[in-house]
N, CA and C atoms as an extended XYZ file, in Angstrom:
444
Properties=species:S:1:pos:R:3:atomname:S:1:resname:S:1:resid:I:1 pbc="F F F"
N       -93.556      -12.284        0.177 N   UNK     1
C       -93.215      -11.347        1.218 CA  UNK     1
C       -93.976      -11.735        2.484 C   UNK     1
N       -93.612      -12.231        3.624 N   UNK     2
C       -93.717      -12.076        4.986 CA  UNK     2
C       -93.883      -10.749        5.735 C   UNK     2
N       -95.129      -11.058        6.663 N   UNK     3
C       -95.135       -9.927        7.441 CA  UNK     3
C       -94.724      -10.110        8.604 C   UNK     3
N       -94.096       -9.549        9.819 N   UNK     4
C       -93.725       -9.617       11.009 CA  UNK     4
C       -94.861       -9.347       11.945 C   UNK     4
N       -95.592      -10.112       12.117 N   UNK     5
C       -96.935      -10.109       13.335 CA  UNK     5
C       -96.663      -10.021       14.555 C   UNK     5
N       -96.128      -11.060       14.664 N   UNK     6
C       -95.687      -11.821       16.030 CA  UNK     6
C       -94.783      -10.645       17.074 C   UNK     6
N       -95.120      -10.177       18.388 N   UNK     7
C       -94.562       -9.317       18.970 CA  UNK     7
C       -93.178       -9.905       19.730 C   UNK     7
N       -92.417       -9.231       19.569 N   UNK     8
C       -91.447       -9.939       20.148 CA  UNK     8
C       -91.596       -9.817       21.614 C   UNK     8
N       -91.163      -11.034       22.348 N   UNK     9
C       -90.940      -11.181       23.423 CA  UNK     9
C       -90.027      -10.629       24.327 C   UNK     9
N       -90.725       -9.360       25.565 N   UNK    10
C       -89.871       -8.595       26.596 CA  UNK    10
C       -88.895       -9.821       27.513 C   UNK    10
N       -87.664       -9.129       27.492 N   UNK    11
C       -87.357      -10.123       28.833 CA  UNK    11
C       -87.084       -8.945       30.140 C   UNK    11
N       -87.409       -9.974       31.029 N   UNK    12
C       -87.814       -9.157       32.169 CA  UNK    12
C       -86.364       -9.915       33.151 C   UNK    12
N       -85.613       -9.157       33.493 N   UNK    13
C       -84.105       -9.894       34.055 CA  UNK    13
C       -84.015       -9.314       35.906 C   UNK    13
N       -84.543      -10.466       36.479 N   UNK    14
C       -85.057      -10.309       37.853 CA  UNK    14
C       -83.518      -11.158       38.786 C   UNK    14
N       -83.243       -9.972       39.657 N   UNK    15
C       -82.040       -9.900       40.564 CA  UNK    15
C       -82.727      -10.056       41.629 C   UNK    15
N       -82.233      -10.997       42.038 N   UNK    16
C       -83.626      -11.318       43.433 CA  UNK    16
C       -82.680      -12.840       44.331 C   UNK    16
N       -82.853      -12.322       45.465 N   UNK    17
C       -81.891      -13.815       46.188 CA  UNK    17
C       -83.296      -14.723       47.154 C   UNK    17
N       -83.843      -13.874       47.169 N   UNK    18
C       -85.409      -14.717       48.277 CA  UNK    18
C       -85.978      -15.763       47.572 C   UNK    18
N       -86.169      -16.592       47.504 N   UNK    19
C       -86.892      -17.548       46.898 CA  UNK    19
C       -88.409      -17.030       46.778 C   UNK    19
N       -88.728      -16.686       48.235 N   UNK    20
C       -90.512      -16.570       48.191 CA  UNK    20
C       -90.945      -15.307       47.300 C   UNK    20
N       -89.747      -14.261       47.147 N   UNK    21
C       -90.482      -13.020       46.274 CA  UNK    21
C       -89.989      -13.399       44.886 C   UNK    21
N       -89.070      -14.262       44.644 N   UNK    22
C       -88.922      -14.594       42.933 CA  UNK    22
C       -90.153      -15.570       42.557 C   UNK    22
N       -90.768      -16.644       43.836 N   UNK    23
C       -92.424      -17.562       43.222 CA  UNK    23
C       -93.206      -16.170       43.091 C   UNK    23
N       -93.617      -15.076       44.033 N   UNK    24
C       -94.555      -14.180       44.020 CA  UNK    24
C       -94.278      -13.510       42.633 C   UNK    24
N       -93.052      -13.030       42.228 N   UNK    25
C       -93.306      -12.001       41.222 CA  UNK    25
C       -93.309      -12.602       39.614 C   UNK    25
N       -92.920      -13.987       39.896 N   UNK    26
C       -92.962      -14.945       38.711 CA  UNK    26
C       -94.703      -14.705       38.400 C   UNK    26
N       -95.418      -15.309       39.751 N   UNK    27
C       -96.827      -15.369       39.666 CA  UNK    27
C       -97.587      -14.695       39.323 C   UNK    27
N       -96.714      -13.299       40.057 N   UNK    28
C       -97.732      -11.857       39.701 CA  UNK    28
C       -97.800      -11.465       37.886 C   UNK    28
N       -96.483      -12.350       37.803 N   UNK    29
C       -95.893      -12.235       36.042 CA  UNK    29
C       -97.141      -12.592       34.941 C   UNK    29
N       -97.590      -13.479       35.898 N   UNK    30
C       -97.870      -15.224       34.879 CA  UNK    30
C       -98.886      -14.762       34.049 C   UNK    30
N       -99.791      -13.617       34.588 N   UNK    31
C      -100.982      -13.191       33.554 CA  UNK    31
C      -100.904      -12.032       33.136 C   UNK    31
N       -99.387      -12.132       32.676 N   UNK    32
C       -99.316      -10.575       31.531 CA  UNK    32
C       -99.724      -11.015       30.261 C   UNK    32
N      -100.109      -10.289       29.799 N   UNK    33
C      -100.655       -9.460       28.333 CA  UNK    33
C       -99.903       -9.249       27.647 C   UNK    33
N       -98.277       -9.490       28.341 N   UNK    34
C       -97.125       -9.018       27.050 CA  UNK    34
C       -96.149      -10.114       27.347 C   UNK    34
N       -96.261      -10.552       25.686 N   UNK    35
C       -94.929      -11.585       26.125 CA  UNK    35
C       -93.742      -11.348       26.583 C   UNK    35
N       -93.483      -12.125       27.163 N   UNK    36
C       -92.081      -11.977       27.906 CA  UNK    36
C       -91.527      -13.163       28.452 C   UNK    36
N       -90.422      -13.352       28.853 N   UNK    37
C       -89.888      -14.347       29.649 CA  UNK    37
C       -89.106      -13.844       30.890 C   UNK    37
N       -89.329      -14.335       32.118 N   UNK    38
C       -88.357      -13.909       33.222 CA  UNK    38
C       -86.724      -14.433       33.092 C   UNK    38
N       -86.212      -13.709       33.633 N   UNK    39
C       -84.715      -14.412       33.543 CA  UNK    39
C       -83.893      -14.381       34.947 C   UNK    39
N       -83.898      -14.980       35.777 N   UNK    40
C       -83.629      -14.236       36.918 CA  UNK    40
C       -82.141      -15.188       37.621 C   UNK    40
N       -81.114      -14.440       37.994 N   UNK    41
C       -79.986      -14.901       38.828 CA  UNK    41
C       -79.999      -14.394       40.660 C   UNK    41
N       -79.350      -14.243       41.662 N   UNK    42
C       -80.120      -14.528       42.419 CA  UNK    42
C       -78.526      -13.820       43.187 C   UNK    42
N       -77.537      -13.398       42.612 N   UNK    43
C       -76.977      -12.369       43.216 CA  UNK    43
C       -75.895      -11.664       42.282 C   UNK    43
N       -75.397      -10.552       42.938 N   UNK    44
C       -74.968       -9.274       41.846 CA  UNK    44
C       -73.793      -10.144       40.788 C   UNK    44
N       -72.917      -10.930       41.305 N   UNK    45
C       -72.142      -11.377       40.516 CA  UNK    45
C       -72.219      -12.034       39.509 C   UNK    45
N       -73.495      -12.786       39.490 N   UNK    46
C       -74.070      -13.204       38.570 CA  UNK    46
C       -74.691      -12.277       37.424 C   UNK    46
N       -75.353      -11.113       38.201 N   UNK    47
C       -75.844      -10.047       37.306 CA  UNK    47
C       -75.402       -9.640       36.364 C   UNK    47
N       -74.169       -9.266       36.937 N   UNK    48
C       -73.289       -8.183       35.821 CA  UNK    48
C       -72.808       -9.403       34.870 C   UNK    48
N       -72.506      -10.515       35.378 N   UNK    49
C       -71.642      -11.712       34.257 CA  UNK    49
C       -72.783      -11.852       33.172 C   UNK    49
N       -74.086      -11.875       33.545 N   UNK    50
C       -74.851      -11.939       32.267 CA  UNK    50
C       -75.376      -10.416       31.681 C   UNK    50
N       -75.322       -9.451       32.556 N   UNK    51
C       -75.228       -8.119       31.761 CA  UNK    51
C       -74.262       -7.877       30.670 C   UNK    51
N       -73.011       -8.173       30.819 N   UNK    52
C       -71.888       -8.450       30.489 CA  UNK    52
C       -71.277       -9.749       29.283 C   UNK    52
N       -72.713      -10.632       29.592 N   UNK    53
C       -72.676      -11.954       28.511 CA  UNK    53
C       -71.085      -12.783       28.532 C   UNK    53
N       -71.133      -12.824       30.088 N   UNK    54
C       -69.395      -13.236       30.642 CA  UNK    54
C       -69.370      -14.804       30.807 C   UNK    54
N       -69.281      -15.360       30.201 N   UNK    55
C       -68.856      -16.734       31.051 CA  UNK    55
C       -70.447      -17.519       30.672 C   UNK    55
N       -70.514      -18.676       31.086 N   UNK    56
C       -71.971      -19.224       31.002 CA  UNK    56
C       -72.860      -18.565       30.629 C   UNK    56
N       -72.970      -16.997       30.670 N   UNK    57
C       -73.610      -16.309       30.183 CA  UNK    57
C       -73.777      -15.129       28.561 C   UNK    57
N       -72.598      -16.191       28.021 N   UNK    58
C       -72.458      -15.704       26.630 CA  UNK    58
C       -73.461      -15.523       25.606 C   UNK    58
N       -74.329      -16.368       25.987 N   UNK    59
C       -75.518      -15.679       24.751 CA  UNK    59
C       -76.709      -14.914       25.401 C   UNK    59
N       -76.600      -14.861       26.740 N   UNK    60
C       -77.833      -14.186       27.308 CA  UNK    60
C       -78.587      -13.384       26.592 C   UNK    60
N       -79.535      -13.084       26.538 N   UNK    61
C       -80.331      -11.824       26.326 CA  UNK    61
C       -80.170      -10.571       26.439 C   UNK    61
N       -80.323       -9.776       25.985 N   UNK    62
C       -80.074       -8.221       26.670 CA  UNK    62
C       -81.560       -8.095       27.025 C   UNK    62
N       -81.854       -7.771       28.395 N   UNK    63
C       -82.795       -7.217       28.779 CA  UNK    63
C       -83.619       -6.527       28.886 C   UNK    63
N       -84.952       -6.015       28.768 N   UNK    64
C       -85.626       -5.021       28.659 CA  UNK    64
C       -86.126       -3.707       29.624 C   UNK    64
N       -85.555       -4.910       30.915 N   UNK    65
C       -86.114       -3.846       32.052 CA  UNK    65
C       -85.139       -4.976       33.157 C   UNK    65
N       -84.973       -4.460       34.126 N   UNK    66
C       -84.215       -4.918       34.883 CA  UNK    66
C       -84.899       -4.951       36.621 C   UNK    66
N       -85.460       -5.805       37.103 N   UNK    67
C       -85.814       -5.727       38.391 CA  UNK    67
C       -84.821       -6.369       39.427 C   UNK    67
N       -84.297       -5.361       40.121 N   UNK    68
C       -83.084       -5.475       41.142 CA  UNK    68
C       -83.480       -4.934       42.597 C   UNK    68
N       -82.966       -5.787       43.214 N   UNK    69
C       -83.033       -6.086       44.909 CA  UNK    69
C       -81.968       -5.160       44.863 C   UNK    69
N       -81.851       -4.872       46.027 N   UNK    70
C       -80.598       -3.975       46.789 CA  UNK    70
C       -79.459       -4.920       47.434 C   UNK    70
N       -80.617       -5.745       48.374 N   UNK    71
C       -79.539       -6.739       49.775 CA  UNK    71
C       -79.443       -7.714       48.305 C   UNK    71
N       -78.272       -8.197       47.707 N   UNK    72
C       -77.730       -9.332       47.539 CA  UNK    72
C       -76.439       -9.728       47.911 C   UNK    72
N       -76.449      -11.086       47.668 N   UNK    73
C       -75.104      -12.338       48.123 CA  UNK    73
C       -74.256      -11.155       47.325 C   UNK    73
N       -72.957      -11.685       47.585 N   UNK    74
C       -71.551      -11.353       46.664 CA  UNK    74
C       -71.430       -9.628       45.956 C   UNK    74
N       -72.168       -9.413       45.515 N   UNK    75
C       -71.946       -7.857       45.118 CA  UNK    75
C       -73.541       -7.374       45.717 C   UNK    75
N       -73.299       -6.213       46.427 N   UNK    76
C       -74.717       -5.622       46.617 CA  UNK    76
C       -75.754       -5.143       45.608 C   UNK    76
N       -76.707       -4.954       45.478 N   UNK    77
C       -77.203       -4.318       44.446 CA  UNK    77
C       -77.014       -2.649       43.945 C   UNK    77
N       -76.586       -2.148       45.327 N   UNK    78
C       -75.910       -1.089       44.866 CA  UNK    78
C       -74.930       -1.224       44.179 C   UNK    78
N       -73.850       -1.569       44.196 N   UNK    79
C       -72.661       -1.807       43.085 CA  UNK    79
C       -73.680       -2.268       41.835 C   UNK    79
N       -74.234       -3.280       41.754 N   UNK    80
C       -74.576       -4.019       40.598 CA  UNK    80
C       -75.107       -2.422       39.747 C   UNK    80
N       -76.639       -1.809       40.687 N   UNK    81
C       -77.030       -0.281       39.980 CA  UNK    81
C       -75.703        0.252       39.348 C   UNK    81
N       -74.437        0.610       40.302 N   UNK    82
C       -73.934        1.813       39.701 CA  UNK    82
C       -72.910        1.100       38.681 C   UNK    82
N       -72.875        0.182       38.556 N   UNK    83
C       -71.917       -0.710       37.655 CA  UNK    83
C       -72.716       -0.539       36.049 C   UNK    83
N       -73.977       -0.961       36.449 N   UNK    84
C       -75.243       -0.684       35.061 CA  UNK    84
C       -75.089        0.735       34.461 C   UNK    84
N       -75.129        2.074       35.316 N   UNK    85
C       -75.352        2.983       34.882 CA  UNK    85
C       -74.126        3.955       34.537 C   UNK    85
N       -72.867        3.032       34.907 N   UNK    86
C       -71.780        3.555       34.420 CA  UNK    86
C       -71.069        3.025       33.027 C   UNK    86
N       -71.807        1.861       32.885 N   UNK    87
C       -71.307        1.422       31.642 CA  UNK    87
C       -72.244        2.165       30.446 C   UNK    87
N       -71.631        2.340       29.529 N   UNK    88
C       -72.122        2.992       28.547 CA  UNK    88
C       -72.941        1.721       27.345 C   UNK    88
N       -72.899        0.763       27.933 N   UNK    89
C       -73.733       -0.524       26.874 CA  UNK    89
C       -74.932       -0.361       27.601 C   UNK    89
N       -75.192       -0.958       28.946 N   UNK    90
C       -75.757       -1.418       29.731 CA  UNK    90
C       -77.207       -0.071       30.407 C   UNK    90
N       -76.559        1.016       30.461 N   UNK    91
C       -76.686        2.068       31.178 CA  UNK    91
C       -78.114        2.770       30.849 C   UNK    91
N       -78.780        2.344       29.388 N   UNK    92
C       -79.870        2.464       28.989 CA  UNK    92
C       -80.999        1.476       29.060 C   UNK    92
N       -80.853        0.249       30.060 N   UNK    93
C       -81.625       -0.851       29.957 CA  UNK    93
C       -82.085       -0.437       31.717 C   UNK    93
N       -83.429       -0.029       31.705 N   UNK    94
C       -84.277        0.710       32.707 CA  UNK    94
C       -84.231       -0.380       33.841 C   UNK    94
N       -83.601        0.497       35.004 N   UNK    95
C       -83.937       -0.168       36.385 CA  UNK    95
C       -84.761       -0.016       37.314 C   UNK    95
N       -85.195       -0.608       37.487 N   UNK    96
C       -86.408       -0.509       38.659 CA  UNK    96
C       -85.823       -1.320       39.656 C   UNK    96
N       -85.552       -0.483       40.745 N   UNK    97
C       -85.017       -1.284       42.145 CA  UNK    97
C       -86.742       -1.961       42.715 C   UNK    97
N       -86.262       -3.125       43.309 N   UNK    98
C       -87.792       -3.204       43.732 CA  UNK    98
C       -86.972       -4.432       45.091 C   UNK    98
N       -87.220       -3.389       46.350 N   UNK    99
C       -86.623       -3.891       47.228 CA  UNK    99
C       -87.861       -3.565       48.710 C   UNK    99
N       -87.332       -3.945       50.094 N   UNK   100
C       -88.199       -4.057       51.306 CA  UNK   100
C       -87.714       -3.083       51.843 C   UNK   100
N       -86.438       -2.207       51.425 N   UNK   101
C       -85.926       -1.061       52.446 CA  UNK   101
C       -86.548        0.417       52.022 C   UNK   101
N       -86.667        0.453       53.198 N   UNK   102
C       -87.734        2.019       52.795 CA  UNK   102
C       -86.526        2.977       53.208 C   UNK   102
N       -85.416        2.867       53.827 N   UNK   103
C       -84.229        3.462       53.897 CA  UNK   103
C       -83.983        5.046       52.940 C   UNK   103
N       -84.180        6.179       53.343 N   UNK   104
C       -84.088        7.302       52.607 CA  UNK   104
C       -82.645        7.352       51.838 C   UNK   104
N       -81.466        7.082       53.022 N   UNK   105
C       -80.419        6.996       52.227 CA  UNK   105
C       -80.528        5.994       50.661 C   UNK   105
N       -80.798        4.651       50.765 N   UNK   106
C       -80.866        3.502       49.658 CA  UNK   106
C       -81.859        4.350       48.763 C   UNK   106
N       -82.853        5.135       49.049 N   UNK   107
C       -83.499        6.035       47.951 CA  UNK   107
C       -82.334        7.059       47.507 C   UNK   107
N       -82.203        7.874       48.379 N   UNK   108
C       -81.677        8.787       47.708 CA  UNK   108
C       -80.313        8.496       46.655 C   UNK   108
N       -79.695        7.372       47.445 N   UNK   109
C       -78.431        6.536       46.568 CA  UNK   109
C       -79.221        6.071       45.150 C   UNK   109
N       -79.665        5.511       45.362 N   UNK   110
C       -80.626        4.635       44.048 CA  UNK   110
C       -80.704        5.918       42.799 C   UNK   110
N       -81.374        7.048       43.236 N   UNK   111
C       -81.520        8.069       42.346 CA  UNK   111
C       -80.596        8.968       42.033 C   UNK   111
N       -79.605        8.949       42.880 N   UNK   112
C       -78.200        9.322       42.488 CA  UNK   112
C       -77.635        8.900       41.603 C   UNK   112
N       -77.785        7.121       41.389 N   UNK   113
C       -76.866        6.161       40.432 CA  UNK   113
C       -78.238        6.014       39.151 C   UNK   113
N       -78.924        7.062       38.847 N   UNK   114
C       -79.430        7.451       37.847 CA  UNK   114
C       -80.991        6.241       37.718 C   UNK   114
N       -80.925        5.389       38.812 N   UNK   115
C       -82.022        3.922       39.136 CA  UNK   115
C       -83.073        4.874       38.055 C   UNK   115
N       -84.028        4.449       37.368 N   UNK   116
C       -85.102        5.021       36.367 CA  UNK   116
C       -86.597        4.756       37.604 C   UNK   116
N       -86.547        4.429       38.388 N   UNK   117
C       -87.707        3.850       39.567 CA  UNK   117
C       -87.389        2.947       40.860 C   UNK   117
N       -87.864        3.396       42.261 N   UNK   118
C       -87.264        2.730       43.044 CA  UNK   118
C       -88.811        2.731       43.940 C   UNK   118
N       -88.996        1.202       44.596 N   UNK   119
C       -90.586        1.157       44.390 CA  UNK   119
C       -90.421       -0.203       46.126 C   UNK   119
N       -90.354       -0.029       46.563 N   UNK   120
C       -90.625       -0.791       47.956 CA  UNK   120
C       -91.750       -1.970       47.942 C   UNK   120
N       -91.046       -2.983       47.962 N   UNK   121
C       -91.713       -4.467       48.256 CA  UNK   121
C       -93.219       -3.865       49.208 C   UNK   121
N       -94.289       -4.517       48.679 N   UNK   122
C       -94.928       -5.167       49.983 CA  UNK   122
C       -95.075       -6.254       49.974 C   UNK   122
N       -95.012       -6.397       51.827 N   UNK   123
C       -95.500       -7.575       52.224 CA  UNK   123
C       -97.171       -8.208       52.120 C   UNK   123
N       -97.833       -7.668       51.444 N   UNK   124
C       -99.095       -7.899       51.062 CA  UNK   124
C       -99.330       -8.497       49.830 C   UNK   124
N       -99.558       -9.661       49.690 N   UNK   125
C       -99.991      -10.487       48.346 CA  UNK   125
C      -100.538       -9.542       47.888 C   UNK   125
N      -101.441       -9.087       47.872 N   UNK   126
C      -102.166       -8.356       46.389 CA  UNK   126
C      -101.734       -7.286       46.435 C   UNK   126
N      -101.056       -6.264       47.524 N   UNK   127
C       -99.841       -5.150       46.957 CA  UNK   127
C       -98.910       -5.555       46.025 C   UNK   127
N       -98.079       -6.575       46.389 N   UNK   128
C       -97.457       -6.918       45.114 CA  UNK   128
C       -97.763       -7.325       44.460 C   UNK   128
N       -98.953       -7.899       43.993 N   UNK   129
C       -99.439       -8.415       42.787 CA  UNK   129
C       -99.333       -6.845       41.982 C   UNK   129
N      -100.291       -6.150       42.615 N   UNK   130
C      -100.781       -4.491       42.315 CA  UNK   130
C       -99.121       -3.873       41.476 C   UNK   130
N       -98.435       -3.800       42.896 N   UNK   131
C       -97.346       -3.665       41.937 CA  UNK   131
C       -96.642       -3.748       41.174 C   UNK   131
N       -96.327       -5.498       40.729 N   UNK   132
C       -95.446       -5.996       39.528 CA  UNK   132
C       -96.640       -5.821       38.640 C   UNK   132
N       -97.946       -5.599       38.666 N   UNK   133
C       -99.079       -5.295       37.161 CA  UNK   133
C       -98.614       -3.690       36.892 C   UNK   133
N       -98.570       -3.093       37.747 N   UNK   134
C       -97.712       -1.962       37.451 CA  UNK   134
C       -96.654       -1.449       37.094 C   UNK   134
N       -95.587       -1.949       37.039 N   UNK   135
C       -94.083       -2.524       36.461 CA  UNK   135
C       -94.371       -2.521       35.177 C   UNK   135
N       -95.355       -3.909       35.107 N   UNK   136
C       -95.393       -4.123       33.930 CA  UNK   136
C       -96.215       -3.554       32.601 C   UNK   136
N       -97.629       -2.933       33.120 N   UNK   137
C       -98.188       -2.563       32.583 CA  UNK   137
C       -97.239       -1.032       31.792 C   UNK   137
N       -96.807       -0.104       32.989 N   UNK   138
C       -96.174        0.676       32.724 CA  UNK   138
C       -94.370        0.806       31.982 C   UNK   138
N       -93.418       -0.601       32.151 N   UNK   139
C       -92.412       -0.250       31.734 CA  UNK   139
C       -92.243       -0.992       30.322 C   UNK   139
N       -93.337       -2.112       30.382 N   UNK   140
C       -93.549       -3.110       28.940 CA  UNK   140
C       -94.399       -2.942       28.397 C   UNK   140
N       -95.849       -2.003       28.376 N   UNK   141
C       -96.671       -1.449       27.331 CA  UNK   141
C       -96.975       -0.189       27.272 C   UNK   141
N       -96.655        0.639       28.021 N   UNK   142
C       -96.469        1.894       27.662 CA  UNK   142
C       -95.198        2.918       27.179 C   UNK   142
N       -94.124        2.474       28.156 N   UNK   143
C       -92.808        2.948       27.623 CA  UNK   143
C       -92.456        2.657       26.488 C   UNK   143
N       -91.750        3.671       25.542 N   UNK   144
C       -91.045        2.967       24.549 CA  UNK   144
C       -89.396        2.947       25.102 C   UNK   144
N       -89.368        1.964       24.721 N   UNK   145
C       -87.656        1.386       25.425 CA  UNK   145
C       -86.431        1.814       24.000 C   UNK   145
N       -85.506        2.387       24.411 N   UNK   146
C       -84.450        2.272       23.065 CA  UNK   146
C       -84.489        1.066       22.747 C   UNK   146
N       -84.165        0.562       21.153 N   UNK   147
C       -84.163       -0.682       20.287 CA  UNK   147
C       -82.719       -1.109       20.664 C   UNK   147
N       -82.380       -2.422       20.877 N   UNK   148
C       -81.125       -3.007       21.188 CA  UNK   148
C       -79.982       -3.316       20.688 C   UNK   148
């Protein structure tokens, strides 16, 4: 008889089109405490095709937590949110918008389309460091997430 030790590995599925905040939050990643792997596409159409496990993205992962930009290429991240939280597969895999618009409307929209956290970029290296340790600390070792 085998025991199961080994923790399984979070994936962390990062919607992000900037280059410089996908090196930062990779980095801010790099000294977690919980395994995980990033997975990141870089605009909405892509999102949903691997939410969706559509096309090139047939064996993807299902995700554990979802970090999504708002401004992306081809589908906005608003669609991508309310596309997540209307599907009944998808709709339980926790979003955290993590965007630069402090925009009340894009808040108040975000929490309308049911977003689980909506948390404003800084432009300060060690704010965002501060913050993605907070992401993570809080949505990958304290939350318990539904089983997949």
């Amino acid at each position: 008889m085998s025991v199961e030790t080994e923790e399984k590995h979070k994936t962390i599925f990062l919607v992000e089109d900037n280059k410089a905040d996908i090196r930062l939050i990779q980095e801010a990643l790099k000294n977690s405490l919980v395994p995980h792997q990033v997975v990141i596409v870089r605009d909405g159409v892509d999102a949903m095709a691997f939410l969706r496990q559509e096309g090139e993205y047939a064996d993807a992962p299902r995700p554990d937590l979802i970090l999504l930009d708002l401004n992306l290429p081809k589908k906005d991240g608003r669609e991508v949110l309310a596309e997540i939280k209307a599907d009944p597969v998808l709709k339980r895999i926790p979003v955290v918008v993590l965007t630069t618009s402090k925009n009340e409307d894009d808040i108040f929209h975000s929490y309308d389309l049911h977003v689980n956290c909506y948390i404003t970029k800084s432009r300060n290296l060690n704010q965002l460091f501060q913050i993605v340790k907070g992401i993570e600390d809080f949505w990958l070792s304290i939350v318990t997430l539904p089983s997949q």
